[in-house]
C-alpha positions in Angstrom: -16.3 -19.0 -3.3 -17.0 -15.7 -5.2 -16.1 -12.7 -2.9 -19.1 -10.2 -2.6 -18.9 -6.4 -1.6 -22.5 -6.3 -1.3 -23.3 -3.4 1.7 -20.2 -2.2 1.5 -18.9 1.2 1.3 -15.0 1.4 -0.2 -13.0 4.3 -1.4 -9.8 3.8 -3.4 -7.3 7.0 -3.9 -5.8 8.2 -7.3 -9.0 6.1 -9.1 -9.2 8.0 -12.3 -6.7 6.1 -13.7 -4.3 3.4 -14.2 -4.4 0.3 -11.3 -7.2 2.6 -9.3 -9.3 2.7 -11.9 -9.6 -1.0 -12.5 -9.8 -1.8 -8.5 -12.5 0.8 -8.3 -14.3 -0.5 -11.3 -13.8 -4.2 -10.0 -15.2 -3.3 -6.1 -18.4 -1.7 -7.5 -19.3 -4.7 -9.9 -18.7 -7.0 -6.6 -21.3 -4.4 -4.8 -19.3 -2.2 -3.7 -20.4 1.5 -3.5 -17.1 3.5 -4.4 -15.7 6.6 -3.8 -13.5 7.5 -6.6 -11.2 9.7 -5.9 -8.4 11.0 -7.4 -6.5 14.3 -7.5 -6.7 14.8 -10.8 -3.0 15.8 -10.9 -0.3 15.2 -13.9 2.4 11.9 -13.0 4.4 14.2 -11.2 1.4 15.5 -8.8 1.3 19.2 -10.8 -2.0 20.5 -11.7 -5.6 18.7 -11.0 -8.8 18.3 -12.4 -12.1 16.4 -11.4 -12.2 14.8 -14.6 -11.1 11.5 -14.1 -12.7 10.7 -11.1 -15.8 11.6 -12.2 -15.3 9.6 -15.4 -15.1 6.2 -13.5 -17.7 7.3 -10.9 -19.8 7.2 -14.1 -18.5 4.2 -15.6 -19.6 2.8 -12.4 -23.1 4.0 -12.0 -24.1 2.9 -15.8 -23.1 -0.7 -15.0 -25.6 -0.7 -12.5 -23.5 0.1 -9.1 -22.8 3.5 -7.0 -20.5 5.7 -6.6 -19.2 8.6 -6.1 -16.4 11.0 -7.1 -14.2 13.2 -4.9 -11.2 15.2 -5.5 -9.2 15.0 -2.4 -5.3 16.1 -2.1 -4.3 13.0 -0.3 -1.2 15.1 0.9 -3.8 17.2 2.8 -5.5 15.5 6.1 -8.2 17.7 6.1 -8.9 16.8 2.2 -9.0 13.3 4.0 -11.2 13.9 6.9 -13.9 15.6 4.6 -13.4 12.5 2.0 -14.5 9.9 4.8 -17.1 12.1 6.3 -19.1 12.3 3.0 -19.0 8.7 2.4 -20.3 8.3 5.6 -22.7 10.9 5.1 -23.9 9.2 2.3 -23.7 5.7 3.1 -23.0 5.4 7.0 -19.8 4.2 6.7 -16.5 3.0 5.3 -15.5 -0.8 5.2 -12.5 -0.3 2.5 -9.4 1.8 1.6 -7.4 1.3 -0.8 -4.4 3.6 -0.7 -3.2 4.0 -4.3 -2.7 7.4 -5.3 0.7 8.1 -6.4 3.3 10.2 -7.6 7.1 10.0 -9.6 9.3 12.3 -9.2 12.5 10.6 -10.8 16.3 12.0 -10.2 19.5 10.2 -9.1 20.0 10.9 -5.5 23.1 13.2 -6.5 20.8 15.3 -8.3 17.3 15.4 -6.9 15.4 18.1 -4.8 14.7 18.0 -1.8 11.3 19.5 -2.5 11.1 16.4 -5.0 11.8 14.1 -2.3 9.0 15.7 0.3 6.4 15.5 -2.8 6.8 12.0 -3.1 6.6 11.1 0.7 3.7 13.5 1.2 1.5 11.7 -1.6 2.5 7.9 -1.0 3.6 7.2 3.0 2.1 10.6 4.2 -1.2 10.4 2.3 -1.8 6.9 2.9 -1.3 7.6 6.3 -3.7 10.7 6.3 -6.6 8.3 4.7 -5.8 5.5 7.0 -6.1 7.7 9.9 -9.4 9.7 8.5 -11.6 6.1 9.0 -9.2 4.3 11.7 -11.7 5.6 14.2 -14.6 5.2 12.1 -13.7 1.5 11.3 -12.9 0.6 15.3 -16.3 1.4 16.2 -17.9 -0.5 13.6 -15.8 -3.2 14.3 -14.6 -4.5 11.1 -12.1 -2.5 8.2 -10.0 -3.5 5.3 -7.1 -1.5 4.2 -4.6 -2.3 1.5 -1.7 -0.4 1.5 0.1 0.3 -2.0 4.1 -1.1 -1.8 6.4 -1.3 -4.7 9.6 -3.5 -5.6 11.6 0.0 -5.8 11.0 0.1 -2.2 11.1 -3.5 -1.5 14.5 -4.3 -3.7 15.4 -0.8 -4.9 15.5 0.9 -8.3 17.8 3.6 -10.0 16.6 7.1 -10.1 13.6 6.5 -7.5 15.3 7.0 -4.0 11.9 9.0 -2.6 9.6 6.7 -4.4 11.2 3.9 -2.9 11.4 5.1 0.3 8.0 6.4 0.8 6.4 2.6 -0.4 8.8 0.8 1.8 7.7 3.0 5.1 4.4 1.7 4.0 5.4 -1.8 4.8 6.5 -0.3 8.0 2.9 1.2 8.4 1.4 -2.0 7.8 3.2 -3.8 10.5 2.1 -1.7 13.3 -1.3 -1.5 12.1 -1.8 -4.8 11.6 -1.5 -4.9 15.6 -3.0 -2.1 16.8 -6.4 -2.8 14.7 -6.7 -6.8 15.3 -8.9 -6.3 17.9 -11.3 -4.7 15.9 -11.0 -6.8 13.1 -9.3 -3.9 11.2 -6.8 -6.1 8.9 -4.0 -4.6 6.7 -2.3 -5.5 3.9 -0.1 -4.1 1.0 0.1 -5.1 -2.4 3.3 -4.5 -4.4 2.3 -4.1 -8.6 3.6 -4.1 -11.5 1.5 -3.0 -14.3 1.0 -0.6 -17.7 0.2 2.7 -16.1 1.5 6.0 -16.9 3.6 5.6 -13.8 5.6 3.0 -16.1 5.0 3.9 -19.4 8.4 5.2 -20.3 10.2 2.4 -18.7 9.3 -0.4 -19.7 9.2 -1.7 -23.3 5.8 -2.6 -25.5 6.4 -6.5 -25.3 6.3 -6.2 -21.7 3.6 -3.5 -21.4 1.2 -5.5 -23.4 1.5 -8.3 -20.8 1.0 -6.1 -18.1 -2.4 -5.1 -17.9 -3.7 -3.5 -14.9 -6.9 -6.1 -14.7 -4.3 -8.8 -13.4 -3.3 -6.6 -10.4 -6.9 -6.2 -9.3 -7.7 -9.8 -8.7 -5.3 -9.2 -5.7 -6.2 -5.9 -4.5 -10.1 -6.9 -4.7 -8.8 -10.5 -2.3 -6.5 -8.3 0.0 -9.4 -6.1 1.1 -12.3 -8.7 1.3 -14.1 -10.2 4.3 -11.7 -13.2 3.2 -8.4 -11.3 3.3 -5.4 -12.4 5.4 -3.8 -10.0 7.6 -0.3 -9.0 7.5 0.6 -9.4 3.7 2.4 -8.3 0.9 1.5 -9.9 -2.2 3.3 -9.1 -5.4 1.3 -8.9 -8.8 1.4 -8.7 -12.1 1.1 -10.1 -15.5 -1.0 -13.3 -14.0 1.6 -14.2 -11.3 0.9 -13.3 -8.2 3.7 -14.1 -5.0 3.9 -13.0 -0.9 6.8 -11.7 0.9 8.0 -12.8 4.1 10.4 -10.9 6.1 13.1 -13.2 8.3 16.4 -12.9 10.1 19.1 -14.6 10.3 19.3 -16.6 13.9 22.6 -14.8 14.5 25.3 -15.4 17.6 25.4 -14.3 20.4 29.5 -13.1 20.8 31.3 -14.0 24.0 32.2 -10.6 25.8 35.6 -10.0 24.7 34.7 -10.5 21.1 31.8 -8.0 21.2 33.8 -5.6 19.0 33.8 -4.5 15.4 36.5 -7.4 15.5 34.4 -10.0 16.5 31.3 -8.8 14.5 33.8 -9.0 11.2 35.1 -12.6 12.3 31.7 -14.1 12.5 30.1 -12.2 10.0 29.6 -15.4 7.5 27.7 -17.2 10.8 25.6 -14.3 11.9 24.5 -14.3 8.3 24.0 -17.7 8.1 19.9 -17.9 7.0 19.8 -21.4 6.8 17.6 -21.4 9.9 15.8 -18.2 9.6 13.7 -16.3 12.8 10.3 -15.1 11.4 8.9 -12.4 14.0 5.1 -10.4 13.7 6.2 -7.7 16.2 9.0 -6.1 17.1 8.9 -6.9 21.1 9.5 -10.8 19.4 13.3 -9.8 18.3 13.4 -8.4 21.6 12.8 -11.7 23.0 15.1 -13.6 20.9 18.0 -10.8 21.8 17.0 -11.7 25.4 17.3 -15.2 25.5 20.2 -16.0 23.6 21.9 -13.2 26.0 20.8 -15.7 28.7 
């Protein structure tokens, strides 16, 4: 099976470098016509430039594809709104988003800023949001969408120093889950990919050995599948340096506590059972634990 993009219209955020840069480049040799965009912005979202974009907008023209380059604040709807409406202008509509653009903003919780803390979710849960919503409507009445949503391990398992980063990219798992159910009906699937690569998000903290291994062309192979007419719906997939894994989220099947041990008592008593995730629950919606709370009451 080779996965095609042919007729296709994708844009991918914060493309002028890094992981964007190589799933932007890898969608317009699949077909793809691409809109590159990327802020232009330093790591930590100051400044901006068209540069970039317009670099790999090139790149992708002189191997033969299309694309264009666009220099939308993903923090800014409106930025959003106009980005979608060109491409469709252009190309009459918009199959694939890829929501990477991103931001760091590092500081212990103790010591960060709040206005450190809003940058961060503005750029990667806000701004993913803003882009998903700019072709949500657009995709629905063409009937058919694919957008991957960008996750990280920070949110997923935590990581020192990065309590808004983390935050933001685990609310995007959150996004994910309710999209996935809103758009099935119109074949608008979701996904989010969780990567671990040698960008200048991760240049200072990891060491050469392990940056040398983690080239951003093995995080792409994933990103390119997770938005493709043969993409699953509903998943995060972790990649990086050639190994490539899914999450699932499960519960425990807990107890249901007799009446007079429904206190913080009873709860501490039976902690070790309600843990117990030998026989885990594995729901798609939230009504489902609903359900389950239901009938064991019963």
């Amino acid at each position: 099976m080779t996965i095609s993009f042919e007729g296709q219209v994708a844009i991918v955020t914060g493309a002028g470098n890094g992981l964007g840069k190589s799933h932007a480049l890898e969608l317009g040799r699949r077909g793809a016509k691409v809109v590159v965009n990327d802020f232009g912005g330093a790591r930590d979202g100051t400044g901006g430039a068209m540069g970039p974009a317009e670099l790999v907008a090139q790149e992708i023209i002189d191997a033969g594809g299309e694309a264009i380059a666009n220099g939308a604040n993903v923090a800014n709807y409106a930025d959003c709104e106009k980005m979608v409406a060109d491409a469709v202008a252009k190309w009459g509509r918009v199959d694939v988003l890829v929501n990477n653009a991103g931001i760091l903003r590092d500081k212990s919780f103790g010591k960060l800023e709040m206005s450190d803390w809003n940058m961060v979710v503005d750029v990667h849960l806000n701004g993913s949001a803003n882009c998903s919503r700019a072709v949500w409507n657009q995709m629905k009445e063409q009937n058919y969408g694919r957008i991957l949503m960008t996750t990280s391990t920070s949110g997923i398992y935590g990581n020192f120093g990065q309590a808004n980063y983390g935050a933001a990219k685990l609310g995007l798992v959150g996004l994910m889950n309710t999209l996935c159910i809103e758009g099935a009906k119109n074949n608008i699937q979701i996904n989010c990919l969780s990567p671990t690569a040698a960008t200048r998000m991760t240049e200072d903290i990891l060491t050469e050995d392990m940056l040398a291994k983690l080239d951003p062309k093995y995080v792409t192979p994933a990103a390119v599948f997770l938005v493709s007419k043969e993409a699953p719906n509903h998943c995060v997939m972790f990649a990086g340096a050639g190994t490539y894994a899914t999450m699932q989220i499960s519960e425990s099947a807990g107890l249901n506590l007799p009446k007079d041990q429904r206190d913080a008592d009873g709860v501490a008593a039976n902690f070790e059972a309600i843990s117990d995730m030998s026989n885990p629950d594995i729901f798609y919606s939230g009504t489902e634990h609903v359900v389950k709370a239901v009938q064991k009451a019963e």
